[in-house]
C-alpha positions as CSV (number, residue, x, y, z in Angstrom):
1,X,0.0,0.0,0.0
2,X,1.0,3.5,-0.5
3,X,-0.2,6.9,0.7
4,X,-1.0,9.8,-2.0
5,X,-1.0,13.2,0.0
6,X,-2.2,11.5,3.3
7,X,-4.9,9.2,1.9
8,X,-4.0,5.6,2.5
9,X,-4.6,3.3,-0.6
10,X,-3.8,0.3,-1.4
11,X,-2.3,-0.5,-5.3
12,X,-4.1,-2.2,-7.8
13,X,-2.3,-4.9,-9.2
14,X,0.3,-4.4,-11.6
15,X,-1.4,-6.9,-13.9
16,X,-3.3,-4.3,-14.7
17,X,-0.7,-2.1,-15.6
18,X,0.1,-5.4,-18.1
19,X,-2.8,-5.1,-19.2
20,X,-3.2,-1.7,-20.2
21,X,0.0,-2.3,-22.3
22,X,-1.7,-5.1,-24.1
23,X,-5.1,-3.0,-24.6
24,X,-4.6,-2.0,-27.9
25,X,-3.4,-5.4,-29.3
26,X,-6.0,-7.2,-28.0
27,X,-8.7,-8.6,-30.2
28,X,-12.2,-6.7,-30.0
29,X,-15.1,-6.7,-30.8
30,X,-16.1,-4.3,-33.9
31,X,-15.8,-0.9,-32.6
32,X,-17.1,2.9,-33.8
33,X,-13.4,3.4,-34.3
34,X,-12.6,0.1,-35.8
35,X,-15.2,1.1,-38.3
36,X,-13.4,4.4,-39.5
37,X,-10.4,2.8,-39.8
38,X,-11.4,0.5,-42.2
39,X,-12.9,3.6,-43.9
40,X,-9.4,5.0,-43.7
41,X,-9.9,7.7,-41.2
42,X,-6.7,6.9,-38.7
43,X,-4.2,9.4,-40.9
44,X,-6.9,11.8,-40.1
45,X,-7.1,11.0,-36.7
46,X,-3.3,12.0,-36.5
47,X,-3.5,15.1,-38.2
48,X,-6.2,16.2,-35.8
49,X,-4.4,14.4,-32.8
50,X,-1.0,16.3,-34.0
51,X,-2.8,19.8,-33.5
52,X,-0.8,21.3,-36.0
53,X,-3.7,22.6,-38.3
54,X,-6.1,25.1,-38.1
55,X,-8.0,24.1,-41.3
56,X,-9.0,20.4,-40.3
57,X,-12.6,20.9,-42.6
58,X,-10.2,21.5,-45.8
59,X,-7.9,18.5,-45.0
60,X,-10.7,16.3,-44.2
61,X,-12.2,16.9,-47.4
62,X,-9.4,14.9,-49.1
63,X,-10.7,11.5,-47.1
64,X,-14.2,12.2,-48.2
65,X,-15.2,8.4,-50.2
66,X,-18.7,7.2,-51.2
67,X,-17.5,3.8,-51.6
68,X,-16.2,3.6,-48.1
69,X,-18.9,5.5,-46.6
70,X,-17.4,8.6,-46.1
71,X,-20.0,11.2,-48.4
72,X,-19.2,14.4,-46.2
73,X,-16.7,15.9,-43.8
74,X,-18.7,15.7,-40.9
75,X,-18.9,12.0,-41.2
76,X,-15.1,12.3,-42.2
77,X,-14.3,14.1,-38.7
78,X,-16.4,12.2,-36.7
79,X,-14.8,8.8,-37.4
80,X,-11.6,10.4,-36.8
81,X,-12.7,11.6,-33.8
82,X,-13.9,8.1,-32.8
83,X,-10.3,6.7,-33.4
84,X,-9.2,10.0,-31.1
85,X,-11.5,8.7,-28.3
86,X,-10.5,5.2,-28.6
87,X,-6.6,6.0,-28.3
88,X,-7.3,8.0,-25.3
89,X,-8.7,5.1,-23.8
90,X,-5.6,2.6,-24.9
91,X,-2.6,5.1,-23.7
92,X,-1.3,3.5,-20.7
93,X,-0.1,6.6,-19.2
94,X,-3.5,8.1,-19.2
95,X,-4.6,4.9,-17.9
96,X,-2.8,4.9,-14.7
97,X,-3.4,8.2,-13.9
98,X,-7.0,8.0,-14.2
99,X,-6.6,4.6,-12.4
100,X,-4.5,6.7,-9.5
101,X,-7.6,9.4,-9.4
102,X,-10.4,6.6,-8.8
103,X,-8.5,5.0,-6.1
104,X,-7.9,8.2,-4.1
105,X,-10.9,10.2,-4.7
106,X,-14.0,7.7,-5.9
107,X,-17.2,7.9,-4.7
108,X,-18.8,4.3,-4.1
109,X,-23.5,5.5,-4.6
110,X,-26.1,3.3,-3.7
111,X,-29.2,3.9,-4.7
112,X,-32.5,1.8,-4.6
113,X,-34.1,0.0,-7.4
114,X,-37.3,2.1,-8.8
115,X,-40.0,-0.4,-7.7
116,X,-37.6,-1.8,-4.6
117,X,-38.4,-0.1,-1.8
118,X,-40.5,-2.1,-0.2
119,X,-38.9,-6.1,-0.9
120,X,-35.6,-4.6,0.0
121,X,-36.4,-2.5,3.3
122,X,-33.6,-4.4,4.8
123,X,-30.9,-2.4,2.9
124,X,-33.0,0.7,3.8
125,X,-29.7,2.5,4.8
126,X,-28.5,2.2,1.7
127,X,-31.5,3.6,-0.6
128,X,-29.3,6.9,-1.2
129,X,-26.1,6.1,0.3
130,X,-22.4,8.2,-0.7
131,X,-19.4,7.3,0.6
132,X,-15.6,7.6,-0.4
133,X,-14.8,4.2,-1.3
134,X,-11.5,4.4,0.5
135,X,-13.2,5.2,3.7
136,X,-16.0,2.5,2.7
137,X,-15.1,-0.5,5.8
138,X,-15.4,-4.1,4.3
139,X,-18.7,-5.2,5.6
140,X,-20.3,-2.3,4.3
141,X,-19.3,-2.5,0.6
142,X,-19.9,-6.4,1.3
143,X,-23.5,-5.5,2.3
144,X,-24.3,-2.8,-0.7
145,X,-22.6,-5.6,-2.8
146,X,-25.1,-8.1,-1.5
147,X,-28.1,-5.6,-2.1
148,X,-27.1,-5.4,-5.8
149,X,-26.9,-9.4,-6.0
150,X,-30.4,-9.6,-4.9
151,X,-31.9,-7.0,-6.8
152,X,-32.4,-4.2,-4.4
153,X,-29.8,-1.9,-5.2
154,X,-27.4,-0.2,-7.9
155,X,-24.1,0.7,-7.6
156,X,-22.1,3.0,-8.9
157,X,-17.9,4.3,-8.3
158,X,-17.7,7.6,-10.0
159,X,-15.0,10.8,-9.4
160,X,-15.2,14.7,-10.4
161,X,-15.5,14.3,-14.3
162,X,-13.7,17.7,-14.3
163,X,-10.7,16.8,-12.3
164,X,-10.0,13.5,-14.8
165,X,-11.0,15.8,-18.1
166,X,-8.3,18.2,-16.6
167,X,-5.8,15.2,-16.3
168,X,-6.3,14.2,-19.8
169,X,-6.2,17.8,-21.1
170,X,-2.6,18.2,-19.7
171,X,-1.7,15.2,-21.8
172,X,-2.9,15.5,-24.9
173,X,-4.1,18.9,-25.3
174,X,-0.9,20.5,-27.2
175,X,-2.5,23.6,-29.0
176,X,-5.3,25.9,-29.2
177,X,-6.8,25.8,-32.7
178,X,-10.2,24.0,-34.4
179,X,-8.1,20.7,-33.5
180,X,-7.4,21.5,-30.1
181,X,-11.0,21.7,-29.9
182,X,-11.7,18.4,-31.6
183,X,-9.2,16.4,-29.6
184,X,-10.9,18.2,-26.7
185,X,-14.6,17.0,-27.3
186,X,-13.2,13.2,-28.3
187,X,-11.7,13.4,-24.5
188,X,-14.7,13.6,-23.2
189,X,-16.3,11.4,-25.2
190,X,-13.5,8.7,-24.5
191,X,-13.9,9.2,-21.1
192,X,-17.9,8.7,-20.9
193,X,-18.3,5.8,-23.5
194,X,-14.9,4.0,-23.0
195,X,-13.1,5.0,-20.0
196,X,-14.9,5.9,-17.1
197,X,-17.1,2.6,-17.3
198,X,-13.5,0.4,-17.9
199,X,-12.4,1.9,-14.7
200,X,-15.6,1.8,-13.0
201,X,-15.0,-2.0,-13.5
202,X,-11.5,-1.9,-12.3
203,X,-13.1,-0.4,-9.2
204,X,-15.6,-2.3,-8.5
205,X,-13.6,-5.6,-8.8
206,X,-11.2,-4.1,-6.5
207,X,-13.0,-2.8,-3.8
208,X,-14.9,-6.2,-3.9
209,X,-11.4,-8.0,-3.4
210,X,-10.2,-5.7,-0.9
211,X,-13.6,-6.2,1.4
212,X,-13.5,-9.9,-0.1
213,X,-9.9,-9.9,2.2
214,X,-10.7,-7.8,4.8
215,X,-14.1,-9.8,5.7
216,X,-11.9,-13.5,5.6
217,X,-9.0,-12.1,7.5
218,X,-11.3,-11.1,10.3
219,X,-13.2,-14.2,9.9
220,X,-9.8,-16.4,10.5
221,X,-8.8,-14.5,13.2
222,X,-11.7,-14.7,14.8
223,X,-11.9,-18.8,14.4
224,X,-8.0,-19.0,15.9
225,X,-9.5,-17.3,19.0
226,X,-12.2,-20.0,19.2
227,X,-9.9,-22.6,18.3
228,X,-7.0,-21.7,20.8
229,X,-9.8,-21.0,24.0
230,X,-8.1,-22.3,27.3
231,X,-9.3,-25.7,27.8
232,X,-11.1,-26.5,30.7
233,X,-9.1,-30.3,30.8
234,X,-10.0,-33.7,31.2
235,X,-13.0,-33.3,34.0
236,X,-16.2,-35.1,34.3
237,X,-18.7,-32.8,32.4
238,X,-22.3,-32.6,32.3
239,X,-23.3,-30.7,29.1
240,X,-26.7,-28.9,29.0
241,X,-28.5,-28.1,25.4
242,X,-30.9,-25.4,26.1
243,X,-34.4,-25.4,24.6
244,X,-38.1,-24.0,25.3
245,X,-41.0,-26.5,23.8
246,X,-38.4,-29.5,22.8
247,X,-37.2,-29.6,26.5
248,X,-32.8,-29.0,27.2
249,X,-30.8,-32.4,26.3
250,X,-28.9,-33.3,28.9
251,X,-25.9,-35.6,28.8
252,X,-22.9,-36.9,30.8
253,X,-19.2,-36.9,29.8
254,X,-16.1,-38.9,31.5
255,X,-12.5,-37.4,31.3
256,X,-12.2,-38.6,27.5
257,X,-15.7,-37.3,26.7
258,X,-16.7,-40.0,26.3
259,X,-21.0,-40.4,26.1
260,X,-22.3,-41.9,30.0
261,X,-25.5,-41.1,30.1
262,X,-28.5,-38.6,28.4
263,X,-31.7,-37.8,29.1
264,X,-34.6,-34.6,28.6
265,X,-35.0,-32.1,31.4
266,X,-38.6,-29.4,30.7
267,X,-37.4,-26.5,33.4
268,X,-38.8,-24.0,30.5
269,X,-42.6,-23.0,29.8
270,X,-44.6,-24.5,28.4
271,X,-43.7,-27.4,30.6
272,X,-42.5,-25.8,33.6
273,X,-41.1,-28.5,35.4
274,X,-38.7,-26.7,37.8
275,X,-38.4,-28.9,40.7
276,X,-38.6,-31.8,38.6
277,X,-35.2,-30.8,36.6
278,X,-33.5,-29.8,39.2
279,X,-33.4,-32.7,41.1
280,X,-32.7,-34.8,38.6
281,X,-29.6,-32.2,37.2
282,X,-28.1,-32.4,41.1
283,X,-28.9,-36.7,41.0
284,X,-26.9,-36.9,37.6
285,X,-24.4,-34.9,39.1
286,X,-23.7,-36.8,42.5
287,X,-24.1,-40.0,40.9
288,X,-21.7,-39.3,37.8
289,X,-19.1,-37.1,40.6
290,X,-19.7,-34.2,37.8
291,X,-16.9,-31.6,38.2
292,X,-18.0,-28.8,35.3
293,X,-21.3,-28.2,33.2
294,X,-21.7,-27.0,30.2
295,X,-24.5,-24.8,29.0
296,X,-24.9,-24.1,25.5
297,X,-25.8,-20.4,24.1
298,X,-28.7,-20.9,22.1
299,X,-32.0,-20.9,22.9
300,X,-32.7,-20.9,26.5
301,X,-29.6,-20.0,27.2
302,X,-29.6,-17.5,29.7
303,X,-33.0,-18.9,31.5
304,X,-30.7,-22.3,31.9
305,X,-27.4,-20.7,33.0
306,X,-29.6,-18.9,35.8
307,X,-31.7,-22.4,36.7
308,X,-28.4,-24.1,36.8
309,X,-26.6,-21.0,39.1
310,X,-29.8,-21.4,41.9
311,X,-29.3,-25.5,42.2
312,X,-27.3,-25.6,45.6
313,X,-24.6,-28.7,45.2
314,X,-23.3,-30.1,47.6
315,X,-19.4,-28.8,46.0
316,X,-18.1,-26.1,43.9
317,X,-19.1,-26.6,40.2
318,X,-17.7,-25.0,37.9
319,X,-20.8,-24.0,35.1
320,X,-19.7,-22.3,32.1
321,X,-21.8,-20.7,28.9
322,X,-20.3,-22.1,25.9
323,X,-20.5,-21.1,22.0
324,X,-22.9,-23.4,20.3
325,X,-22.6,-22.0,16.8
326,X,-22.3,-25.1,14.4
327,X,-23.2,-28.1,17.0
328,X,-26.4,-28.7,14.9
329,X,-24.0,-28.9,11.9
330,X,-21.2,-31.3,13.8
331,X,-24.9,-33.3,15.0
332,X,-25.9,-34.3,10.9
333,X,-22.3,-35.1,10.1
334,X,-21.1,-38.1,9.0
335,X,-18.4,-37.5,11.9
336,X,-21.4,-37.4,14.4
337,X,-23.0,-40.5,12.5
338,X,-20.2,-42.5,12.8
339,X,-19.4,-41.9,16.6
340,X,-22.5,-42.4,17.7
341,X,-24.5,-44.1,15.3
342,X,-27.4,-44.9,17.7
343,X,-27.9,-41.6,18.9
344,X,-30.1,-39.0,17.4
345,X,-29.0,-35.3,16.6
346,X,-29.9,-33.6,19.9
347,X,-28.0,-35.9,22.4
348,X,-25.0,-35.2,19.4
349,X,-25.3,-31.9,19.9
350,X,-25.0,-31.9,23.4
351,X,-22.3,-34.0,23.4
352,X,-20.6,-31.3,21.0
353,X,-21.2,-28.5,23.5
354,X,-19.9,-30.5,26.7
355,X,-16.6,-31.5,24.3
356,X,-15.8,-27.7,23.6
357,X,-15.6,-26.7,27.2
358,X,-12.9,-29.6,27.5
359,X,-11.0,-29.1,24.7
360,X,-12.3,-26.8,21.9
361,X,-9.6,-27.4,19.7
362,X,-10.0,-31.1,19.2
363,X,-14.0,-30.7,18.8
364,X,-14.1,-27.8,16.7
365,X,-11.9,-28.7,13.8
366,X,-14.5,-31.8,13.5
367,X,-16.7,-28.6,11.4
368,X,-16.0,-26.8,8.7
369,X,-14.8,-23.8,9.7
370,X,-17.6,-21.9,7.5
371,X,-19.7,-23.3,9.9
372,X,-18.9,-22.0,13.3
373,X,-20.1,-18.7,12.5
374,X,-18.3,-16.2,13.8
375,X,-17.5,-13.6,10.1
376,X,-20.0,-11.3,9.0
377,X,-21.3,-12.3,5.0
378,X,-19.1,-15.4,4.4
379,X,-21.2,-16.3,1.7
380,X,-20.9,-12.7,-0.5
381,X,-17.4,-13.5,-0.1
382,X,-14.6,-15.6,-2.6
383,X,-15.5,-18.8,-1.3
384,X,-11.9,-20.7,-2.5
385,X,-10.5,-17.9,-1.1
386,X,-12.4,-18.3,2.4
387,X,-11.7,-22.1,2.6
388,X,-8.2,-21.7,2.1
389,X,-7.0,-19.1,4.6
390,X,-9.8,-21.2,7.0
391,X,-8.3,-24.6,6.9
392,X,-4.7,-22.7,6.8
393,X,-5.8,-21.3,10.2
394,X,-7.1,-24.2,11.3
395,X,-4.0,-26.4,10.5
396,X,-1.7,-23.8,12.3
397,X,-3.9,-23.5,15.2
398,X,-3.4,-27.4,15.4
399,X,0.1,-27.3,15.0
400,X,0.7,-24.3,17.4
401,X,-1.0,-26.7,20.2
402,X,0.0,-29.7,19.4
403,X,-1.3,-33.2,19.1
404,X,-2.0,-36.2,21.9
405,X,-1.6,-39.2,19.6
406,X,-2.8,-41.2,21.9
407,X,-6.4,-39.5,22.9
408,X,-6.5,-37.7,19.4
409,X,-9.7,-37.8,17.2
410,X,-8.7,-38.7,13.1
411,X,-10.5,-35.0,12.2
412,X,-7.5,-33.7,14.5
413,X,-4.8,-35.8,13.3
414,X,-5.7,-34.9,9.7
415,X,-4.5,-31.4,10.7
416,X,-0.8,-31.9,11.6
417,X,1.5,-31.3,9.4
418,X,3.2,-34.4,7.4
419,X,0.3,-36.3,7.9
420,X,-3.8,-35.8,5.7
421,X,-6.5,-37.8,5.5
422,X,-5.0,-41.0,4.6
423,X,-2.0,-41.5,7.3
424,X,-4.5,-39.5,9.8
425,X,-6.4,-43.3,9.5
426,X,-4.0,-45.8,9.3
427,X,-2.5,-44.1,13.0
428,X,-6.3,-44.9,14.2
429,X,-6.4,-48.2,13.2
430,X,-3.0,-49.0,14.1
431,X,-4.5,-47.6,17.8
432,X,-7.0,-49.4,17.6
433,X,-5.5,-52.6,17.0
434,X,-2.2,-52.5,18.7
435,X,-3.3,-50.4,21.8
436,X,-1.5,-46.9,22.7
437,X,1.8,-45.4,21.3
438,X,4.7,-45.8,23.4
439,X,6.8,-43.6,22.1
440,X,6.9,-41.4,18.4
441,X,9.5,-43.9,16.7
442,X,6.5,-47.1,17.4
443,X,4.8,-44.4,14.8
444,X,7.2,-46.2,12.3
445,X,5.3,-48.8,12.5
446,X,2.1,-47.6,10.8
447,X,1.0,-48.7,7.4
448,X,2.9,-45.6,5.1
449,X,4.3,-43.7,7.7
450,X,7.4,-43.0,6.5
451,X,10.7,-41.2,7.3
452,X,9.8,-38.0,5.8
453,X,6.3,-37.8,7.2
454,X,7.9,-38.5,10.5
455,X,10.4,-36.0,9.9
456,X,7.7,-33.3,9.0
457,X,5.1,-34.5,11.9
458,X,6.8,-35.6,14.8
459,X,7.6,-32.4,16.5
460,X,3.6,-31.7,16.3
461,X,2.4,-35.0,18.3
462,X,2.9,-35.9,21.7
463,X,3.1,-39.4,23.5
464,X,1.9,-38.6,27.3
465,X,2.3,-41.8,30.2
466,X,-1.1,-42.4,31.0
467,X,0.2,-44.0,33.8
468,X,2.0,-41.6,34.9
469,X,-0.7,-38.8,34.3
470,X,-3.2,-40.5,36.3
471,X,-0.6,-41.2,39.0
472,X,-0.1,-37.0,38.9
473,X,-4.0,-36.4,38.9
474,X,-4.8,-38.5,42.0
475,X,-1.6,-37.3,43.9
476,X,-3.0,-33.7,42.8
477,X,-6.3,-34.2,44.4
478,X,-5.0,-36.0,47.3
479,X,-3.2,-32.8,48.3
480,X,-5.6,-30.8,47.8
481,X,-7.9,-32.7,50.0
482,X,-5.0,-32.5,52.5
């Protein structure tokens, strides 16, 4: 980016610049001043262009020719004005400068579609909106973009007319005679027919991959966060999915989250039953030894944080409000199907919430990213471009943490690096079958697993005694009892 008397921009591309170089050699469609040429106008074109000659009707006589459809001067000077406009538009130096004036000083209009105002009362801000575009944040071009897509609004990027006439004029106007004049008038009509709209283009393509880059780099910082949320550990959970007429799903985890138990509390109207839920939440949790509970944002959330906050237990438990957003998508997943096949979508979801207060990391890259919902119009923007920098962060969030290979899910061991899909599997299987990893080189011994994918991965898993860990837990408590 660059700065142009105080104003922060950022530069276009200099494939544009590339391309303005090729303009004139590229193949067109038939053109107004493709048609004078062929009539044989350019060399007329050049003498008006030179600004040499006062007398322009006299020499454009001599290029009068009924065969070519050139039967008077008028004609004769038009088409060579036509070939003046369409140079105008071609010069690469004119180009950038007017290219330099829409980034700095372009106004970015909305306006409503006649007819509109009513289906589209959602983009009411925007019915006569003005804005600098360089000022213009990302999620508000994203929204006016949106508005357009669907029909609502029109956009526009224009600048002062008489600031980008006087740019040209400085260029090409050499003289002050009749062809002064002439080369004058095809400026401006260069610049309404050919130029402004090209660079309206430019402008609208950039300022949609600017916001484009904004809106996904805000959305990807915003899943690291979630990802890299201190986890609450290996404790016994009992996980709470809030709801109104469908009742709150309750469910209990062990250390591994692992699925104990699941039932349906009604605390909520139009049921009502209070006392009912709440003894059976405080049975569930002395019977299970529950040491956290989860409670899930949606729905009900706040009435079932406070229900949950009144219970008196018999110990401190910790209770927690955690982010729901994509549970319902993690509970219809094939994941979700395939760990717990004869479960239906609610107790799924609940098991989902109750996993992300233990380890969010491990749970959450089990969703597509898209899904998690925590960017503003991830659908308006370049959806390649969104998956990439998603699973990017997602992969580096995995990697910054680290891996158990021991406890870890295949969705988390596809992340680390040096390992995918396909070796993510075989190390489950191989678990599966031989029991836990003793150590990283045992790793050697898994179908493919190779030197290079243990050189690339290794330094990205851990191999923790579980012997040893419990040993450490139960001392921990026993002092603290102490």
């Amino acid at each position: 980016s660059y700065s142009v008397t105080g104003v922060q921009t950022c530069a276009l591309p200099i494939l544009a610049e590339l391309e303005d170089i090729y303009l004139p050699y590229r193949p067109k469609r038939r053109t107004r001043a493709g048609i004078a040429r062929e009539k044989g106008l350019e060399p007329l074109a050049e003498l008006i262009l030179s600004q040499r000659f006062d007398d322009i009707e006299s020499r454009a006589a001599a290029f009068l020719d009924e065969e070519k459809g050139v039967s008077t001067v008028a004609e004769a000077i038009a088409g060579a004005c036509d070939i003046i406009a369409e140079k105008v538009n071609e010069d690469g130096m004119a180009r950038k400068k007017i290219r330099t004036l829409f980034q700095r000083k372009a106004q970015v209009n909305a306006r409503v579609v006649k007819g509109k105002e009513g289906e589209g009362i959602n983009f009411d801000m925007y019915f006569d909106y003005r804005e600098p575009l360089y000022k213009a944040p990302s999620h508000r071009l994203l929204a006016m973009f949106r508005g357009e897509n669907e029909g609502f609004l029109r956009l526009s990027f224009e600048v002062d007319e008489s600031e980008a006439h006087e740019i040209l004029h400085r260029q090409f106007i050499r003289g002050n005679n009749a062809s002064s004049l002439l080369v004058r008038d095809a400026i401006t009509d260069g610049c309404k027919r050919l130029l402004f709209p090209s660079m309206e283009t430019e402008m609208r393509q950039w300022a949609k991959e600017n916001a484009d880059r904004e809106a996904i780099r805000v959305f990807a910082e915003n899943v690291r966060q979630l990802l890299l949320a201190p986890p609450l550990g290996q404790k016994i959970v009992l996980a709470i999915d809030p709801g109104f007429r469908t009742g709150c799903k309750v469910v209990c985890l062990d250390r591994q989250g692992k699925l104990l138990h699941n039932e349906t509390i009604y605390p909520h109207p139009p049921q009502n039953e209070v006392r009912e839920a709440i003894h059976k939440i405080k049975s569930l949790v002395n019977a299970y030894k529950i040491e956290a509970i989860a409670i899930g944002n949606g729905t009900a959330g706040r009435e079932t944080e406070r229900l949950i906050r009144s219970i008196p237990f018999e110990r401190d438990i910790v209770a927690l409000v955690v982010n729901e957003s994509g549970a319902s998508v993690y509970s219809a997943s094939a994941v979700a199907r395939k760990e717990f096949p004869d479960y239906d979508v609610t107790v799924r979801g609940s098991v989902s919430i109750g996993r992300r207060l233990m380890d969010p990391l491990a749970e959450l890259v089990k969703i597509d990213p898209k899904s998690i919902g925590v960017g503003q119009y991830q659908h308006d923007v370049d959806q390649n471009a969104l998956m990439s920098s998603l699973q990017d962060t997602v992969s580096s969030c995995v990697n910054m943490v680290g891996v158990e290979v021991n406890t870890a899910s295949e969705e988390l061991l596809t992340y680390v690096s040096g390992l995918g899909p396909s070796l993510a599997k075989n190390i489950m299987e191989y678990r599966n079958q031989h029991g836990p990893f003793s150590s990283r080189k045992e790793l050697m011994k898994v179908p493919r697993f190779g030197e290079k994918s243990f050189e690339q991965s290794a330094g990205f898993l851990r191999i923790r005694d579980a012997k040893r860990s419990e040993e450490r837990r139960v001392g921990k408590e026993c002092r603290s009892r102490w």
